[in-house]
Backbone as CSV, one residue per row, in Angstrom:
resi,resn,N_x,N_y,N_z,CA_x,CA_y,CA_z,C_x,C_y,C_z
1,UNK,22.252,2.916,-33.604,22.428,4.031,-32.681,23.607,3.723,-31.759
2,UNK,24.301,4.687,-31.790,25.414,4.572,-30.214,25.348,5.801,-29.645
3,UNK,26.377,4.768,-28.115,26.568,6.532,-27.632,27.237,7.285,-27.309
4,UNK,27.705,8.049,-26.791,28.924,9.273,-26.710,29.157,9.760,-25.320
5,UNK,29.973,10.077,-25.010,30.595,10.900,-23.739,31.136,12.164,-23.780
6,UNK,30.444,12.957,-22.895,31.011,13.927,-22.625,31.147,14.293,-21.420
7,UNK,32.810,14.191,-21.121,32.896,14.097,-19.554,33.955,15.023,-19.104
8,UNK,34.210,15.042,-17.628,35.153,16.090,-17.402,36.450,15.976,-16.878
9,UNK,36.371,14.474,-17.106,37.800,13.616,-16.652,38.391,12.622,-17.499
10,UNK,39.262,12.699,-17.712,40.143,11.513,-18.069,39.636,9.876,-17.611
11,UNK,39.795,9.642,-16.713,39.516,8.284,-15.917,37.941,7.455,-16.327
12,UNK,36.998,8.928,-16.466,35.543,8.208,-17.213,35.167,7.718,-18.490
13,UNK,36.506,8.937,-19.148,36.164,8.641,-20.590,37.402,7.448,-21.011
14,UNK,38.248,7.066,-19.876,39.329,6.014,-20.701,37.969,4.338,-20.217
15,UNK,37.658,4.587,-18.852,36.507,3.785,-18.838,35.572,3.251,-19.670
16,UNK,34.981,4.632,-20.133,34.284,4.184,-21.356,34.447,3.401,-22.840
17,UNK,35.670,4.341,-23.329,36.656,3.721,-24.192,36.667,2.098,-23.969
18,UNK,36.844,1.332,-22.624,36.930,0.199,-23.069,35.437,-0.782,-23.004
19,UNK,34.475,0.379,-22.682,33.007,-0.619,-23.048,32.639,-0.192,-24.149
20,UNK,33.665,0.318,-25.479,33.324,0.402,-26.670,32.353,2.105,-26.699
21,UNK,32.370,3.032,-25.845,31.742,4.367,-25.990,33.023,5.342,-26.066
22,UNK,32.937,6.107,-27.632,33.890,7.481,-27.862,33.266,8.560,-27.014
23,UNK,33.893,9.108,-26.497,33.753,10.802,-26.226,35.068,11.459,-26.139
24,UNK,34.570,12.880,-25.517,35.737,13.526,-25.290,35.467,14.382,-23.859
25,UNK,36.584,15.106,-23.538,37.000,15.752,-22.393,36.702,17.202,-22.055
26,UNK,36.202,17.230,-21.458,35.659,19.407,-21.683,35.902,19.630,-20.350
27,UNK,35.992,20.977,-20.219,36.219,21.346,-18.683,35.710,22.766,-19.045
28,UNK,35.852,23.355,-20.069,35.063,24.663,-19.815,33.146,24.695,-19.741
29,UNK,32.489,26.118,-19.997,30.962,25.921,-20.389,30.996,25.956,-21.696
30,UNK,32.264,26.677,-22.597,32.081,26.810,-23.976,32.369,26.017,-24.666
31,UNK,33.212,24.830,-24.101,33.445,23.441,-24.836,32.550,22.529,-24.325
32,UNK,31.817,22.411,-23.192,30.377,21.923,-23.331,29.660,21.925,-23.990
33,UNK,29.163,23.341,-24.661,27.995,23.986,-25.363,28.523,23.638,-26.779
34,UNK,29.925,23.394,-27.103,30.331,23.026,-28.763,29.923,21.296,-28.378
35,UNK,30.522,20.691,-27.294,30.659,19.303,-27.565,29.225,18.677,-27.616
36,UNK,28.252,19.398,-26.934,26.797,19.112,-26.823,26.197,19.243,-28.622
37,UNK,26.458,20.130,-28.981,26.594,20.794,-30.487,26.458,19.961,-31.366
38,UNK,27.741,19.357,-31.203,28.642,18.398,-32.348,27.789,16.918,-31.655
39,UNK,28.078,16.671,-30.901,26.869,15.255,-30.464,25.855,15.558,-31.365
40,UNK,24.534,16.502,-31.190,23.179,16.689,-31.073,23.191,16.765,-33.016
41,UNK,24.221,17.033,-33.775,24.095,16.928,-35.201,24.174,15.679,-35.509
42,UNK,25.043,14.927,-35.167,25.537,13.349,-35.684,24.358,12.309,-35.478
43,UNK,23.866,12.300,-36.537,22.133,11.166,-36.519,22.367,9.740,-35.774
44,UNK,23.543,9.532,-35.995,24.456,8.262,-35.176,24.327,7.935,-33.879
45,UNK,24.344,9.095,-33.334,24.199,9.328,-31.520,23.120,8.792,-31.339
46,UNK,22.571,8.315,-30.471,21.453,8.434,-29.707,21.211,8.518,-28.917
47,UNK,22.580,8.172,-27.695,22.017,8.784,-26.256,24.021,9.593,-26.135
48,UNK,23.673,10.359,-24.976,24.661,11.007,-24.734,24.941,11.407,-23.280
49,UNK,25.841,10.654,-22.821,26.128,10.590,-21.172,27.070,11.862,-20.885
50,UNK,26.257,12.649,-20.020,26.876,13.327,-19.519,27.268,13.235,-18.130
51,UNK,29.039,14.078,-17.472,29.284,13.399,-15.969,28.277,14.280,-15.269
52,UNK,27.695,13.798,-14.129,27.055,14.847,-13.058,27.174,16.115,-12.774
53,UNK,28.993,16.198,-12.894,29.753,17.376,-12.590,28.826,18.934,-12.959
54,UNK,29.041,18.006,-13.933,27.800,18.968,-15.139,26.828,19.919,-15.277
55,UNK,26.228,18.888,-14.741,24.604,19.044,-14.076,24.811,19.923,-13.072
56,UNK,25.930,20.152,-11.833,25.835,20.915,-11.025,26.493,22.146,-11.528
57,UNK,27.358,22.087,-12.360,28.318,23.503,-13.357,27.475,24.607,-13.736
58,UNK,27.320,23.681,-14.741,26.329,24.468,-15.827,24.936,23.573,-16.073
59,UNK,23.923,23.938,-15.338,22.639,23.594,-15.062,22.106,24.172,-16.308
60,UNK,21.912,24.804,-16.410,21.291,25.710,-17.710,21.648,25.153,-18.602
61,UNK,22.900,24.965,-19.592,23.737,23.796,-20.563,22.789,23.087,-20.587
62,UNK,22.681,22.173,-19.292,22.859,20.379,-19.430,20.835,20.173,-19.957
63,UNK,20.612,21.170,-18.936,18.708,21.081,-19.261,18.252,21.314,-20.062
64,UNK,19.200,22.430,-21.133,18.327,22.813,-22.058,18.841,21.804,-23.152
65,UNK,19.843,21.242,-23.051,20.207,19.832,-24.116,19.304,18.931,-23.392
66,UNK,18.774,18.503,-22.521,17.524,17.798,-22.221,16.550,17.270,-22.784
67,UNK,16.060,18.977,-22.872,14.751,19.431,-23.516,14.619,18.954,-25.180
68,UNK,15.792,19.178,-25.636,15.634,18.487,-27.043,15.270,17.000,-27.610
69,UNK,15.101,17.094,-28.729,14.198,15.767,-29.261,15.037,14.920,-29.121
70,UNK,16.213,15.046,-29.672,17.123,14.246,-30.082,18.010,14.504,-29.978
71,UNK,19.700,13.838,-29.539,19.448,12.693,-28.673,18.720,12.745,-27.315
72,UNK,18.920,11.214,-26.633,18.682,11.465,-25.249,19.868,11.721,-24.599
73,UNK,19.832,12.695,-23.630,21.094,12.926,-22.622,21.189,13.145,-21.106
74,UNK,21.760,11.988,-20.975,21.968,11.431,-19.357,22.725,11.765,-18.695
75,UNK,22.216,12.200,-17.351,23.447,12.283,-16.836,23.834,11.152,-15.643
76,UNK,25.726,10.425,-15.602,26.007,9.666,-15.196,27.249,10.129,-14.281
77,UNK,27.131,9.700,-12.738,28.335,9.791,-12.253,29.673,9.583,-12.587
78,UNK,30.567,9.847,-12.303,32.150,9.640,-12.631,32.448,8.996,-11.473
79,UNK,33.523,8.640,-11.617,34.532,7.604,-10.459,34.444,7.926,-8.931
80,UNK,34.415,9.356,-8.686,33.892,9.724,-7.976,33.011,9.676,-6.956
81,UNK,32.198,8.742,-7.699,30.128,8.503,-7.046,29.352,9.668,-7.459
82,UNK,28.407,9.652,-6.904,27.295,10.463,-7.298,27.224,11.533,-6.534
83,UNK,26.746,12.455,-6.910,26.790,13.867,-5.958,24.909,13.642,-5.566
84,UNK,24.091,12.695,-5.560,22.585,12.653,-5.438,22.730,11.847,-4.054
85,UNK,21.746,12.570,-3.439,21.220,11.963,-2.112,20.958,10.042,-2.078
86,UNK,20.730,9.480,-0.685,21.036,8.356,-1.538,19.714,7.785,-1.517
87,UNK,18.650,8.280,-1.222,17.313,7.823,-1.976,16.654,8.520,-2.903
88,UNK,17.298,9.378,-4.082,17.030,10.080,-4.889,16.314,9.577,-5.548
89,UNK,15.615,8.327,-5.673,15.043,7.742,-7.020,13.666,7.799,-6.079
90,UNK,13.376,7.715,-4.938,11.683,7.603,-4.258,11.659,8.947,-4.059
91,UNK,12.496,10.041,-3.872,12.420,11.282,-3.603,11.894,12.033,-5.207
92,UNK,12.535,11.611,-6.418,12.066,12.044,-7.868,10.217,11.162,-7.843
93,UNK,10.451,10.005,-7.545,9.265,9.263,-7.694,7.515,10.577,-6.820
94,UNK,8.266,10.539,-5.765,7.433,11.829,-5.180,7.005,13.056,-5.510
95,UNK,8.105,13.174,-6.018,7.997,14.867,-6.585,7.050,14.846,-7.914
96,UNK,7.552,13.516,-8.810,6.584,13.523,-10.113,5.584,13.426,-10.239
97,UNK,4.814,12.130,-9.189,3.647,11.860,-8.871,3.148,12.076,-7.867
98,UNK,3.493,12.181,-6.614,3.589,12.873,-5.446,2.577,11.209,-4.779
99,UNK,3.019,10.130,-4.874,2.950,9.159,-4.193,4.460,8.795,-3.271
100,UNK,4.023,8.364,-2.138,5.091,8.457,-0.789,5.568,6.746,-1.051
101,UNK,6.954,6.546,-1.090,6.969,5.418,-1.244,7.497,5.290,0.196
């Protein structure tokens, strides 16, 4: 299994490139929705990083490639940082189980 990028910058995906991960570059929703496409056929893939950007763009896109079996698809900040609050991980922990950390 490997994995793939689909990002919305240059700088993440030359990044990646040198920890050995191909992707490519999209900036529209309709080259999202092909590049998500073309990932989600290739049995090869198995996980698929998507930038954050993303996630805030086109919400609808990124969730409903989620929801599918296969691959898994993540989403990962760009160079940038993160657009998530910065205790987002006890704030998800709450919401799922609704224990207060």
């Amino acid at each position: 299994m490997k994995m793939f990028l689909i990002s919305d910058n240059v700088d993440t995906q030359t990044g990646m490139r040198l920890a050995g991960v191909e992707g490519v570059v999209v900036h529209a929703r309709q080259e999202l929705k092909s590049a998500i496409a073309k990932a989600a056929l290739d049995k090869d893939i198995g996980i698929v990083l998507l930038t954050e950007k993303f996630g805030r763009q086109f919400p609808d896109v990124v969730n409903e490639a989620k929801m599918s079996k296969a691959p898994l698809f993540v989403e990962i900040p760009d160079r940038h940082g993160t657009g998530r609050s910065p205790n987002f991980i006890t704030d998800y922990v709450d919401e799922a189980i609704g224990l207060k950390l």
